[in-house]
DRENPAMAR-958676 format. One record per residue (C-alpha): residue number from 1; z, x, y. Coordinates in Angstrom, 1 decimal. Example, Ala and Ser with C-alpha at 12.3 -4.5 7.8 and 13.67 -1.06 7.14 Angstrom:
REM residues 2
{seq:1 w:7.8 u:12.3 v:-4.5}
{seq:2 w:7.1 u:13.7 v:-1.1}
This chain:
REM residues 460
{seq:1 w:100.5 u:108.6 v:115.1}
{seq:2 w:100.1 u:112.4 v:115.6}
{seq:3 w:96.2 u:114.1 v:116.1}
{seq:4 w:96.7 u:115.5 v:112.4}
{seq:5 w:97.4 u:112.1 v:111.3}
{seq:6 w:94.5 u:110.5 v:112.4}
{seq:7 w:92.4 u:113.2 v:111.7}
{seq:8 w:93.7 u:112.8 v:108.1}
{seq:9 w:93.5 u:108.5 v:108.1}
{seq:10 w:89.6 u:108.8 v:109.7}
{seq:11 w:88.8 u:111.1 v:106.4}
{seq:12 w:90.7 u:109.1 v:103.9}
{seq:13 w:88.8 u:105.6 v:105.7}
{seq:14 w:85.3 u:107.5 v:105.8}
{seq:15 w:85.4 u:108.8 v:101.9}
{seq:16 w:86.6 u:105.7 v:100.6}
{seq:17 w:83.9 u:103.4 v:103.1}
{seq:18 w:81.2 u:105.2 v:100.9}
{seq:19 w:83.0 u:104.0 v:97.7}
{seq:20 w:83.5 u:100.8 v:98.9}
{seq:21 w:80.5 u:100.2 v:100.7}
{seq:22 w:77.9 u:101.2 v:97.9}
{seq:23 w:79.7 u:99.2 v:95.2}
{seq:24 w:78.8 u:95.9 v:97.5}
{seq:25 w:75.5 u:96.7 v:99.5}
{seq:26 w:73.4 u:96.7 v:96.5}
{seq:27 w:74.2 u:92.9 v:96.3}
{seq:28 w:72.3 u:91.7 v:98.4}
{seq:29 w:69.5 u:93.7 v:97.5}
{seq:30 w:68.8 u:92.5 v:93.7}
{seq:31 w:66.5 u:89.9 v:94.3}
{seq:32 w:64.6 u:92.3 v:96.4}
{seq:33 w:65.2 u:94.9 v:93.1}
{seq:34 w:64.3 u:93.3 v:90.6}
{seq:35 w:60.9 u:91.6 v:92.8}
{seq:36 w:59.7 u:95.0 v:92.6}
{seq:37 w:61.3 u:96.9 v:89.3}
{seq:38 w:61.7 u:94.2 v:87.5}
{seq:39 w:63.8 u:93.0 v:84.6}
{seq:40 w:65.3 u:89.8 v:85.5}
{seq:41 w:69.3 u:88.9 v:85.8}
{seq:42 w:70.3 u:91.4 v:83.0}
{seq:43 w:68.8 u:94.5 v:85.3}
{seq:44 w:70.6 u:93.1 v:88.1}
{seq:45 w:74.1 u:92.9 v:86.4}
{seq:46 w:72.8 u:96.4 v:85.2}
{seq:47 w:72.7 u:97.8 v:88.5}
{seq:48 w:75.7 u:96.5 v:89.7}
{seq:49 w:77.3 u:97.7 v:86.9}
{seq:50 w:76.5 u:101.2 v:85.6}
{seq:51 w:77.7 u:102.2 v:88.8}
{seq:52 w:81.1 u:100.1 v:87.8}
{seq:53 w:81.3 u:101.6 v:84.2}
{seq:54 w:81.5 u:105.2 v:85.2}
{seq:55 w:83.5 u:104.9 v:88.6}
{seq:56 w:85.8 u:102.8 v:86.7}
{seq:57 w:86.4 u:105.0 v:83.6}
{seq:58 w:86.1 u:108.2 v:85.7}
{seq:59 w:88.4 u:107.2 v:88.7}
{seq:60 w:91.2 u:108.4 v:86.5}
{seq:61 w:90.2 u:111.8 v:84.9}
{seq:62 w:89.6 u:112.8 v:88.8}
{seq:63 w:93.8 u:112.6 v:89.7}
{seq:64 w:93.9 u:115.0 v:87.0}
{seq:65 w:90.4 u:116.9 v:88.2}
{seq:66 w:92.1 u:117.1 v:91.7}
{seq:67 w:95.9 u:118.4 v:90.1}
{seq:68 w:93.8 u:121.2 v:88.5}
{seq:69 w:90.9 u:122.0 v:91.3}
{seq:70 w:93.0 u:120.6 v:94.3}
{seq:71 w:92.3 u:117.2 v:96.7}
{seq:72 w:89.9 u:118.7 v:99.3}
{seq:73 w:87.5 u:120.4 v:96.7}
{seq:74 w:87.2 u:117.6 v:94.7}
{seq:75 w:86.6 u:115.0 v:97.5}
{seq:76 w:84.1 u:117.8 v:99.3}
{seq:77 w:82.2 u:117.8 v:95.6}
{seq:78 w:82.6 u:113.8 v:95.2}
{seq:79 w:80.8 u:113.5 v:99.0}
{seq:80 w:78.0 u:115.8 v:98.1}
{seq:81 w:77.3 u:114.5 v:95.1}
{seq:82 w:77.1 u:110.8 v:96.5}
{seq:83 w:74.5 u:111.7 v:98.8}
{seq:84 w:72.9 u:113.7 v:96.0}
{seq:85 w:72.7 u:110.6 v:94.0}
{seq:86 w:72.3 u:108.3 v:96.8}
{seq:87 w:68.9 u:110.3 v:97.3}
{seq:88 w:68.1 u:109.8 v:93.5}
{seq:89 w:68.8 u:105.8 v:93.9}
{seq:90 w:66.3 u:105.5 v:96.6}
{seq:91 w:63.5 u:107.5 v:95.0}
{seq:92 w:64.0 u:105.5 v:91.8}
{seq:93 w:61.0 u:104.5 v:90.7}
{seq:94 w:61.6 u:102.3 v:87.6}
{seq:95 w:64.9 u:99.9 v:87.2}
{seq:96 w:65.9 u:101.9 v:83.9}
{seq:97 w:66.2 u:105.3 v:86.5}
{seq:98 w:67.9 u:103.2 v:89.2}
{seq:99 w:70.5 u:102.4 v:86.4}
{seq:100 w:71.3 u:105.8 v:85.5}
{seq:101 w:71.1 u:106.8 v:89.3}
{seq:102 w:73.4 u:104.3 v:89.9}
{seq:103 w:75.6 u:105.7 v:87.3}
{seq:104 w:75.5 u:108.9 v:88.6}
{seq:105 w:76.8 u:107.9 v:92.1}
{seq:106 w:79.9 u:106.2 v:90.2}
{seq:107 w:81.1 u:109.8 v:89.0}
{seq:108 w:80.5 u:110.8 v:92.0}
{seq:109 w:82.6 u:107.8 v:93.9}
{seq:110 w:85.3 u:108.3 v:91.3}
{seq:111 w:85.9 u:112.1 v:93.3}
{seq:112 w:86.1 u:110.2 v:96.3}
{seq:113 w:88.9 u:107.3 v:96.2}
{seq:114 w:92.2 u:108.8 v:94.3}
{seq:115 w:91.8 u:111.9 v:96.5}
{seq:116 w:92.0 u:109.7 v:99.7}
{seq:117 w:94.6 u:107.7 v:99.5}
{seq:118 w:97.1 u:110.6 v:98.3}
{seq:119 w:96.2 u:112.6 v:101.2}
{seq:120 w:97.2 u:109.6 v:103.3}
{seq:121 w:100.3 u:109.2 v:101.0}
{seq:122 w:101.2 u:113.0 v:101.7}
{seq:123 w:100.8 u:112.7 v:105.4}
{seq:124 w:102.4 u:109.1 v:105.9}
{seq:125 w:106.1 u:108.3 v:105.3}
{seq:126 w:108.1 u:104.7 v:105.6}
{seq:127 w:106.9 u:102.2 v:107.7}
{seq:128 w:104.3 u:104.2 v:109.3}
{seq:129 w:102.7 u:104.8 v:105.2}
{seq:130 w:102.7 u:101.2 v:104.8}
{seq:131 w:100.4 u:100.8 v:107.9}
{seq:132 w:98.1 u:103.5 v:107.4}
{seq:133 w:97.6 u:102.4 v:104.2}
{seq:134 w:97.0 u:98.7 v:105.8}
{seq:135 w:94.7 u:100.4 v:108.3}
{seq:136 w:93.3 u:102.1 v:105.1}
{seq:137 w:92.7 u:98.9 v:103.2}
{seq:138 w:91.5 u:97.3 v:105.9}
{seq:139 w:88.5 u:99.1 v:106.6}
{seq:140 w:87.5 u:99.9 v:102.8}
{seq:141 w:87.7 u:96.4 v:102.5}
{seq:142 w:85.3 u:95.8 v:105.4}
{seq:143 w:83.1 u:97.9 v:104.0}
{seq:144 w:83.3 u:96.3 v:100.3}
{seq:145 w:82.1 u:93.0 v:102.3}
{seq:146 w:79.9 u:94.5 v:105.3}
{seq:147 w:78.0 u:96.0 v:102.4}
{seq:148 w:75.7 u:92.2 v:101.8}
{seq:149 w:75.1 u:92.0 v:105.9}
{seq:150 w:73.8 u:96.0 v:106.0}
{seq:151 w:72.3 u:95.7 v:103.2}
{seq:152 w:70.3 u:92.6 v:104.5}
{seq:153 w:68.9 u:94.2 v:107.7}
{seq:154 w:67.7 u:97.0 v:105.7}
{seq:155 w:65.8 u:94.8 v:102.7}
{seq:156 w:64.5 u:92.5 v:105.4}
{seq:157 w:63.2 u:94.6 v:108.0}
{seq:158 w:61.9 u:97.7 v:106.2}
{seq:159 w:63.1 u:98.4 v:102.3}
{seq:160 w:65.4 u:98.2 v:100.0}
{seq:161 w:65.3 u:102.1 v:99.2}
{seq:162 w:67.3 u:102.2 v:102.3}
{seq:163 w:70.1 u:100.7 v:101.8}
{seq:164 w:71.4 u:104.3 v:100.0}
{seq:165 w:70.4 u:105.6 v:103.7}
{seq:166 w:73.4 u:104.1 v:104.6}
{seq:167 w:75.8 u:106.5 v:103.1}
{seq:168 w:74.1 u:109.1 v:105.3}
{seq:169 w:75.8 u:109.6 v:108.3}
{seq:170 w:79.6 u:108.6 v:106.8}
{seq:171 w:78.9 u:111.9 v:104.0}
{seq:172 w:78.4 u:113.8 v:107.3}
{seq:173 w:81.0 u:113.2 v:109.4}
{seq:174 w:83.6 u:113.1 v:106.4}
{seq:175 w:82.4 u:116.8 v:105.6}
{seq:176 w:82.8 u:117.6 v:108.9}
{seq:177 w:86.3 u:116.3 v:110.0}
{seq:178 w:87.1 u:118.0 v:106.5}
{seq:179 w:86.3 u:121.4 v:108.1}
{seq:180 w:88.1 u:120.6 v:111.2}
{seq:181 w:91.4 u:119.9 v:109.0}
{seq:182 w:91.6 u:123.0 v:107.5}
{seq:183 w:93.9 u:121.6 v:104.6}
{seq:184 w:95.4 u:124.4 v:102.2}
{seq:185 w:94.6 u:122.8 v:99.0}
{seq:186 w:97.5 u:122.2 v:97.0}
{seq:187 w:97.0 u:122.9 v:92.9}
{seq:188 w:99.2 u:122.8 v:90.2}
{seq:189 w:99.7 u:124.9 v:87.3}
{seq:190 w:99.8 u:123.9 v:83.6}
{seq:191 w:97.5 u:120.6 v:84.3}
{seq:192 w:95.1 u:120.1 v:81.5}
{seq:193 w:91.8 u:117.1 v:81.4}
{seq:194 w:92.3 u:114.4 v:79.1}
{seq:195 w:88.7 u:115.2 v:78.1}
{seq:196 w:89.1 u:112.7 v:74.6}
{seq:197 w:90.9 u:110.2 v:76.5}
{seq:198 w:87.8 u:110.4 v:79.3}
{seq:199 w:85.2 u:109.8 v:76.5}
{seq:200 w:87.3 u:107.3 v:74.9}
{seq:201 w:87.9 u:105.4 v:78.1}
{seq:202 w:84.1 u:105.6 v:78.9}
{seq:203 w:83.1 u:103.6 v:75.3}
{seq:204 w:85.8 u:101.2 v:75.4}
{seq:205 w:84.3 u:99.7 v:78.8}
{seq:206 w:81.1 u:100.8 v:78.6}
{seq:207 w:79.9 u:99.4 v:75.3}
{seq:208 w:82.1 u:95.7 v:75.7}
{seq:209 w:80.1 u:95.7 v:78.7}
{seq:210 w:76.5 u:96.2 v:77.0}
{seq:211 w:77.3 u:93.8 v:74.5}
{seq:212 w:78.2 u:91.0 v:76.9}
{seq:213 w:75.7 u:91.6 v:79.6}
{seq:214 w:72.7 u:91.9 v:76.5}
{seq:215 w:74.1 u:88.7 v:74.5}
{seq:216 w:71.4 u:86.9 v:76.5}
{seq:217 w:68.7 u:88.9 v:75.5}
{seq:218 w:69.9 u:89.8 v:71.4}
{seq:219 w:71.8 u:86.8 v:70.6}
{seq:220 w:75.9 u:87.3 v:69.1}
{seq:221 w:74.3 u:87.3 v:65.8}
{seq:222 w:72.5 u:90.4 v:66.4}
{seq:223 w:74.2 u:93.4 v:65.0}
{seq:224 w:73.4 u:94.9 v:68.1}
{seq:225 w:75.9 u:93.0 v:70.2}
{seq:226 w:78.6 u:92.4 v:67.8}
{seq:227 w:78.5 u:96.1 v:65.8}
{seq:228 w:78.8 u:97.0 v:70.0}
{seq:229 w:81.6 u:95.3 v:70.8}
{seq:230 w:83.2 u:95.5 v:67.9}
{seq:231 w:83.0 u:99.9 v:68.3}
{seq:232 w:84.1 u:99.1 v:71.8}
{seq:233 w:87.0 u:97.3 v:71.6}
{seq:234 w:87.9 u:100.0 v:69.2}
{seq:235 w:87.5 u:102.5 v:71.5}
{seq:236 w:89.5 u:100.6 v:74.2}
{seq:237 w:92.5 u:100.3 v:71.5}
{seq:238 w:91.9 u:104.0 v:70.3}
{seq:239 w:92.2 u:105.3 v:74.2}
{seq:240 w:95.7 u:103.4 v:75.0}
{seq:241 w:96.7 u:105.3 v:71.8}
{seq:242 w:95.6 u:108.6 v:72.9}
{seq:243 w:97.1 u:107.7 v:76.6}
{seq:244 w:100.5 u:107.0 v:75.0}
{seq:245 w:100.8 u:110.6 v:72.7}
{seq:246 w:98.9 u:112.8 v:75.2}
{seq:247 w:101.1 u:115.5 v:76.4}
{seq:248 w:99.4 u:114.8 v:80.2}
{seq:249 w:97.9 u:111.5 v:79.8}
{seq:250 w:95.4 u:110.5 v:82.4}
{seq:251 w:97.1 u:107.2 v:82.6}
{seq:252 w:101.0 u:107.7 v:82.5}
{seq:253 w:101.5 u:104.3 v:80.4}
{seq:254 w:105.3 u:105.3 v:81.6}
{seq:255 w:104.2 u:103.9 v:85.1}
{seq:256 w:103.7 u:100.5 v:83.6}
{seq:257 w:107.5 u:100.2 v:83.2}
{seq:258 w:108.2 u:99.9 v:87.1}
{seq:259 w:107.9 u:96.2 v:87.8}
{seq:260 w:105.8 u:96.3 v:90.6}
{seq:261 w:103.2 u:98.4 v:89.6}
{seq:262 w:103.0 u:96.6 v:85.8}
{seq:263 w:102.6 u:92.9 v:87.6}
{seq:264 w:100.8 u:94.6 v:90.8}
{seq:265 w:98.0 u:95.9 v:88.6}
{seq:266 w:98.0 u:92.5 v:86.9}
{seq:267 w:97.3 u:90.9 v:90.0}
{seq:268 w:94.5 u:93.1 v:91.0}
{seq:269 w:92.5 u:92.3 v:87.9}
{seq:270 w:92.9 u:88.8 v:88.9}
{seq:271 w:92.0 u:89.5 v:92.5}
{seq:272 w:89.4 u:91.7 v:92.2}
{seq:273 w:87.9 u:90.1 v:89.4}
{seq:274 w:87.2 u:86.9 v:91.9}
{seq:275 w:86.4 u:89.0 v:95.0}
{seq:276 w:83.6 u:90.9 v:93.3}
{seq:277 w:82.4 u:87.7 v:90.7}
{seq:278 w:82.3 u:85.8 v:94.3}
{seq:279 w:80.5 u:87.6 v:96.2}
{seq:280 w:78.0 u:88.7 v:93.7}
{seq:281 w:77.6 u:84.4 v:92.9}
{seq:282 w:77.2 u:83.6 v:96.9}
{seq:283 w:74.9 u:86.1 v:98.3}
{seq:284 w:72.3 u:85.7 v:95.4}
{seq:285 w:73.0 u:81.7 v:95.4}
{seq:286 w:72.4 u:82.0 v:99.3}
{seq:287 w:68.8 u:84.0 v:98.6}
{seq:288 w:67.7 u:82.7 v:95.2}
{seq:289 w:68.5 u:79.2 v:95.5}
{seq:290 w:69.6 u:77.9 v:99.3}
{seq:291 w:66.5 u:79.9 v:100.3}
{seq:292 w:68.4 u:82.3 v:103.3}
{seq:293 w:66.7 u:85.8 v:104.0}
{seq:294 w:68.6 u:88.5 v:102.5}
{seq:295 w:70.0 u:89.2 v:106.3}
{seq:296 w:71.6 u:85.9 v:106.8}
{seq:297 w:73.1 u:85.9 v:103.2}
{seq:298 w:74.8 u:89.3 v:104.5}
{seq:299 w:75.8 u:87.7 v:108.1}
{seq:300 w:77.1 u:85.0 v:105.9}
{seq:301 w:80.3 u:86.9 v:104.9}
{seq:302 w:80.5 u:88.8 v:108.2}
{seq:303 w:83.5 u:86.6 v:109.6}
{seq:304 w:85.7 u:88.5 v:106.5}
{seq:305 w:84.8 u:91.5 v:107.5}
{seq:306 w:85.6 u:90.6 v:111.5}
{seq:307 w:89.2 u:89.0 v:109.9}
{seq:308 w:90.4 u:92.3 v:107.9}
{seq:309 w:89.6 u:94.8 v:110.7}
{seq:310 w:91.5 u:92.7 v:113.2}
{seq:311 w:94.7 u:92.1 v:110.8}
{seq:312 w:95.0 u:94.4 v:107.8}
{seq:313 w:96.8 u:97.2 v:109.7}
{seq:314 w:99.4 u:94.0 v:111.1}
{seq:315 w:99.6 u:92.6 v:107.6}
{seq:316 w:100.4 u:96.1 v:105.9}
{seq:317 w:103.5 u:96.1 v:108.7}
{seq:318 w:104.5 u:92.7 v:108.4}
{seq:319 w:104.6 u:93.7 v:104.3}
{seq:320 w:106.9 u:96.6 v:105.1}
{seq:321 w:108.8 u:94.9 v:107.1}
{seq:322 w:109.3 u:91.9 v:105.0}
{seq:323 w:108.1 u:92.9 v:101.5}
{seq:324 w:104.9 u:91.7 v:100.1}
{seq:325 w:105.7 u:89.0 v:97.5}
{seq:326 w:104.9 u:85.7 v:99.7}
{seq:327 w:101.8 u:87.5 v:101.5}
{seq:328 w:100.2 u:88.2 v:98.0}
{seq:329 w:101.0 u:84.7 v:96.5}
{seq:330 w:100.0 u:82.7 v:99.5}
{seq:331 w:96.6 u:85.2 v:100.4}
{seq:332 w:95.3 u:84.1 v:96.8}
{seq:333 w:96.2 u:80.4 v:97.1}
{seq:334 w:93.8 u:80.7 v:100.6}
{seq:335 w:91.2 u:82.5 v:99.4}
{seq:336 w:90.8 u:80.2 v:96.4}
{seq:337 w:90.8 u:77.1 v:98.1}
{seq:338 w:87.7 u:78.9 v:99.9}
{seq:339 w:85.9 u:79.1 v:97.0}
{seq:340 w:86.6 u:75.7 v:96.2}
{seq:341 w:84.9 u:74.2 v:98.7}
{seq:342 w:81.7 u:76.1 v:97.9}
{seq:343 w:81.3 u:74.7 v:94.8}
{seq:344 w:80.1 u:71.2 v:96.7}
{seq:345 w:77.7 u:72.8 v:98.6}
{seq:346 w:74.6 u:72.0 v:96.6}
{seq:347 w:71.5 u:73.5 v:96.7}
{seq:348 w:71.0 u:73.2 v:100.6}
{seq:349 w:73.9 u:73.9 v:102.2}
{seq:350 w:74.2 u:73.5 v:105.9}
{seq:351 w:76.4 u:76.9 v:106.8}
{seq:352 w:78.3 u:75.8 v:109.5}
{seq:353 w:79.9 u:73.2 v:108.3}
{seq:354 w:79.5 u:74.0 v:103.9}
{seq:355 w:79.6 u:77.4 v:104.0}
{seq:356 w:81.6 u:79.1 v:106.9}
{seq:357 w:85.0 u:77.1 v:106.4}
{seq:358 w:85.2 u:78.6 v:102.9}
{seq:359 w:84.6 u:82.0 v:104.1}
{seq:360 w:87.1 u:82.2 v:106.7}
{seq:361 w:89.3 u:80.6 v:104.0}
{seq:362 w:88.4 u:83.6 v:101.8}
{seq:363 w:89.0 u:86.0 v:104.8}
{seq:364 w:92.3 u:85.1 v:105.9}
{seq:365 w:93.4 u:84.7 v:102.2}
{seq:366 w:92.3 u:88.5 v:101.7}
{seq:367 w:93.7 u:89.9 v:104.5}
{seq:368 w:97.0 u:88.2 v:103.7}
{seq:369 w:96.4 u:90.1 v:100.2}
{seq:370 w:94.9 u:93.7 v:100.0}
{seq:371 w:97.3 u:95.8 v:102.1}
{seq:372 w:100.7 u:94.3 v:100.4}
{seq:373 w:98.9 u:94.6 v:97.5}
{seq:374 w:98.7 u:98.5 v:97.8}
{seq:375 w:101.8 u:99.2 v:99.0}
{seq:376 w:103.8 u:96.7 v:96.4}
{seq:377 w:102.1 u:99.0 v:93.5}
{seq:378 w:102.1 u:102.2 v:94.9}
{seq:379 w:105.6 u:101.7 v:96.6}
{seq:380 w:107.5 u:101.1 v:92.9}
{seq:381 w:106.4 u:104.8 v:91.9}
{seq:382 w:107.7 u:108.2 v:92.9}
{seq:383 w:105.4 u:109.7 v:95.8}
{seq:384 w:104.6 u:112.5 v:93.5}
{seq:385 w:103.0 u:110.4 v:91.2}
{seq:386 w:100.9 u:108.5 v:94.2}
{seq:387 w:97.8 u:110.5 v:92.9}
{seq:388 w:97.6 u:109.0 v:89.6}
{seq:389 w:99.3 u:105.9 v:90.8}
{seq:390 w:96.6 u:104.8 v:93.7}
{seq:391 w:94.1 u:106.3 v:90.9}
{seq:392 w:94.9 u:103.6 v:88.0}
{seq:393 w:94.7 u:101.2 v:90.6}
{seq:394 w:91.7 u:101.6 v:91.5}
{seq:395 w:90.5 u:102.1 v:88.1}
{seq:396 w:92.2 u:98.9 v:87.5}
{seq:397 w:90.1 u:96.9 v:90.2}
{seq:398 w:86.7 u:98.5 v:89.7}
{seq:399 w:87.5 u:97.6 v:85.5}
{seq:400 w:88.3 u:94.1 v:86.6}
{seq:401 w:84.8 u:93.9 v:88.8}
{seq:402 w:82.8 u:95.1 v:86.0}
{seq:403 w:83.7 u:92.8 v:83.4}
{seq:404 w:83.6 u:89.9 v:86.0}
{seq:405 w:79.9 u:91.0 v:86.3}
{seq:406 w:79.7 u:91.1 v:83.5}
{seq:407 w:80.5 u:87.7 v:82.4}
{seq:408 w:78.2 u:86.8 v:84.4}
{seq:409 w:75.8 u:85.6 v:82.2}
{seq:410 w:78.0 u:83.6 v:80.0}
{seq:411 w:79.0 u:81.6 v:83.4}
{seq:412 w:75.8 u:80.8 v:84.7}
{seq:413 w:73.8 u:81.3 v:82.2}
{seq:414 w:70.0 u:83.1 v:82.3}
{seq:415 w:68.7 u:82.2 v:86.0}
{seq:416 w:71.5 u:81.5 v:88.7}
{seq:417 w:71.1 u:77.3 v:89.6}
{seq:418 w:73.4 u:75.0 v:91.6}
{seq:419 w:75.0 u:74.3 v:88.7}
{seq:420 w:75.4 u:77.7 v:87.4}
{seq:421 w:77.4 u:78.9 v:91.0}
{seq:422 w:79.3 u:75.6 v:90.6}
{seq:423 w:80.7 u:76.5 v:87.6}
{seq:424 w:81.0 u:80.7 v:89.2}
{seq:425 w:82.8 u:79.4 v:91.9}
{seq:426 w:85.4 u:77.4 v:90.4}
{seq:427 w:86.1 u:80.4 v:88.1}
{seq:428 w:86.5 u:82.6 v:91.0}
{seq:429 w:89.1 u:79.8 v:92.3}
{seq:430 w:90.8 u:80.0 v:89.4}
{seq:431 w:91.4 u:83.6 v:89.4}
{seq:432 w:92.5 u:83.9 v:92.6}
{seq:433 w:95.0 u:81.2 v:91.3}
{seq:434 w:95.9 u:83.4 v:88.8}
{seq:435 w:96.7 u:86.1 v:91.0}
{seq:436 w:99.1 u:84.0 v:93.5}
{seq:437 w:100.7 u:82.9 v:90.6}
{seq:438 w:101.2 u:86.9 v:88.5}
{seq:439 w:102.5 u:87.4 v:92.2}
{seq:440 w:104.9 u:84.7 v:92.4}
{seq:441 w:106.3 u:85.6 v:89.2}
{seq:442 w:106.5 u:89.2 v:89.2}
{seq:443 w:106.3 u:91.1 v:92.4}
{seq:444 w:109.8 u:91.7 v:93.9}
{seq:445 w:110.6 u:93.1 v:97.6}
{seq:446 w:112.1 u:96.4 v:97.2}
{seq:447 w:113.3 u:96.5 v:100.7}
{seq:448 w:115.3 u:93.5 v:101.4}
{seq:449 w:114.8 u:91.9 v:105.1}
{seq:450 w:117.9 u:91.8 v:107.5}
{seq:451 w:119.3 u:89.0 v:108.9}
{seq:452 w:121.4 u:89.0 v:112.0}
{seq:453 w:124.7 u:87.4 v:112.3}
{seq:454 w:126.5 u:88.0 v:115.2}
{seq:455 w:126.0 u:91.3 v:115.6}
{seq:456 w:125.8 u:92.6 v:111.8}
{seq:457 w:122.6 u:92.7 v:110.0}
{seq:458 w:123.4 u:91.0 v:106.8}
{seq:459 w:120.4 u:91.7 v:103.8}
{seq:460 w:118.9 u:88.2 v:102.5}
């Protein structure tokens, strides 16, 4: 890998670790949130998810925000206005402003991802792409499940305030290694904003989302939650309509038509439904219920975090070499026989021996996932669409993680008991099922493996 290339992989990994790592660290933290602000399981699904709703619905206006302004100012505007809001979360001194705070850093984190993978994508070709985009993977990963164990240290030994201290020092040195690149931003002329299709994206998730997370507290029959829904599903439908006759569309639905991409995106929904309903079930279930401190319910995850470091960078190479249908059918089938076995842990479980096999189970079975993942879906488009491709994507995932949140509720019902994350866990089983089997079925290796025979090397 040459300087410029790692110069360009440690800012993709340190913008997107931001991303990542402030959509998980608040998990652990909720109990602690809620002790002191207040409002029960519905604030915590709240906090978890306004930050979902905008980064989610947002993550694709900024491919076309970056077309129009270019990659570097938008992710130099995305970093600074993370650590603005990051400030703003801290300070927060009701739940209702920690909300919209938490809101806030979502437009901000939907700046931050797109433009990082497509300056990987424009520095990376052929095998050496599908690595750094392991490596890539790898790392945001970590930081999507290191978030619980950082977050732990911080509630435990001084506050949870701090835990948006965290973003600090990675803002920092991003900025910085951003001024040592000295990119020429590349823009393109004639790009407009979907500005309807934005607004329209935001109602469809955001007001399915009120309605299911406030059931609890209104009741279906109130015309609060079904006159809500009902507007946002409307919404939803009225946005894939304006996507479709849109002469620049924020999401091409064109890209749908490559195979890999269409059943690719299914799978993430699947996948990172069950990653973020997971881990959301298990840290609180280790706190609220199994009685850990909030720093041994993050260690509790720590061995996937050591797994994906290690082996996401050999994984995304073995994919490239080998193509990534059997990694992301038999990663899923893995990681849901992980969650399996929590759901016989009961209300005391001893970690060593009910606890840690499921997580390494989990672990291995993501590692085996995430990078072929990413490079199946953004490996059936054209490289010049990699901005908007790596964008839906992630939209895609972060959509998924909302609505697993969610459901929430309607899973476990008002207060989270054993047999509440019984019924979480098998869920989460179940939809990492579902996303070995979507695999399976539709991903296809584009790049056959060779064989040799004699001396010839024969395709499969």
């Amino acid at each position: 890998m040459e300087k410029r290339q790692k110069l360009v992989l440690g800012i993709a990994v340190l913008a997107s670790f931001v991303a990542f790592l402030d959509g998980s660290v608040i998990t652990v933290a909720l109990p602690a949130i809620t002790r002191d602000l207040g409002g029960g399981i519905s604030a915590q699904q709240w906090v978890v998810d306004a930050y979902l709703i905008t980064l989610g619905s947002l993550i694709l206006v900024a491919g076309s925000l970056s077309d129009v302004y270019g990659r570097i100012v938008i992710l130099r505007s995305g970093l600074i206005g993370f650590g603005a809001a990051s400030l703003l979360c801290a300070l927060a001194p009701t739940a209702e402003v920690l909300i919209v705070a938490r809101g806030v850093q979502g437009i901000a984190g939907a700046l931050l991802v797109p433009s990082s993978l497509a300056i990987i994508l424009s520095h990376f070709r052929g095998a050496a792409q599908a690595k750094a985009i392991g490596q890539w993977t790898g790392f945001t990963s970590a930081a999507f499940i290191l978030g619980p164990l950082l977050g732990g240290l911080f509630v435990d030994l001084a506050s949870w305030r701090l835990i948006f201290a965290i973003n600090v020092l990675p803002i920092a040195v991003t900025l910085y290694l951003l001024a040592v690149l000295k990119q020429k931003d590349e823009r393109q002329t004639g790009v407009a904003i979907d500005y309807p299709g934005a607004v329209l994206g935001v109602l469809g998730l955001g007001l399915p989302v009120f309605a299911l997370i406030e059931q609890g507290n209104y009741g279906w029959g109130s015309p609060v939650i079904y006159l809500t829904m009902a507007f946002g599903v409307v919404a939803f439908i009225a946005f894939l309509w304006r996507e479709k006759v849109a002469k620049q569309p924020m999401m091409p639905l064109r890209l749908f038509t490559a195979r890999n991409f269409a059943w690719g995106n299914l799978t993430t929904t699947f996948v990172y439904a069950a990653i973020t309903l997971g881990g959301f079930l298990l840290v609180v279930f280790l706190q609220q219920v199994a009685g850990y401190p909030a720093t041994l319910a993050g260690l509790a995850t720590l061995p996937v975090t050591i797994i994906s470091i290690l082996f996401s960078g050999r994984i995304g190479a073995l994919a490239g070499d080998y193509g990534p249908r059997l990694f992301m059918t038999v990663g899923p089938l893995i990681a849901a026989i992980g969650f399996f076995l929590f759901g016989f842990a009961g209300a005391h479980p001893d970690y060593w021996t009910q606890i840690l096999p499921g997580v390494l189970l989990f672990g291995i079975g993501m590692t085996l996932t995430v990078a072929p993942l990413t490079s199946a879906i953004l490996g059936a488009i054209d490289q010049r669409q990699a901005g908007i491709g790596s964008a839906i994507n992630n939209a895609v995932s972060r959509v998924a993680s909302l609505i697993a949140i969610a459901f929430v509720g309607l899973i476990v019902g008002p207060e989270l008991g054993v047999a509440g994350f019984e019924r979480g866990v098998f869920v989460t089983a179940a939809l990492l099922v579902l996303g070995a089997v979507t695999s399976w079925i539709g991903i296809r290796n584009s790049v056959p493996k060779a064989r040799k025979v004699g001396t010839e090397a024969v395709p499969d």
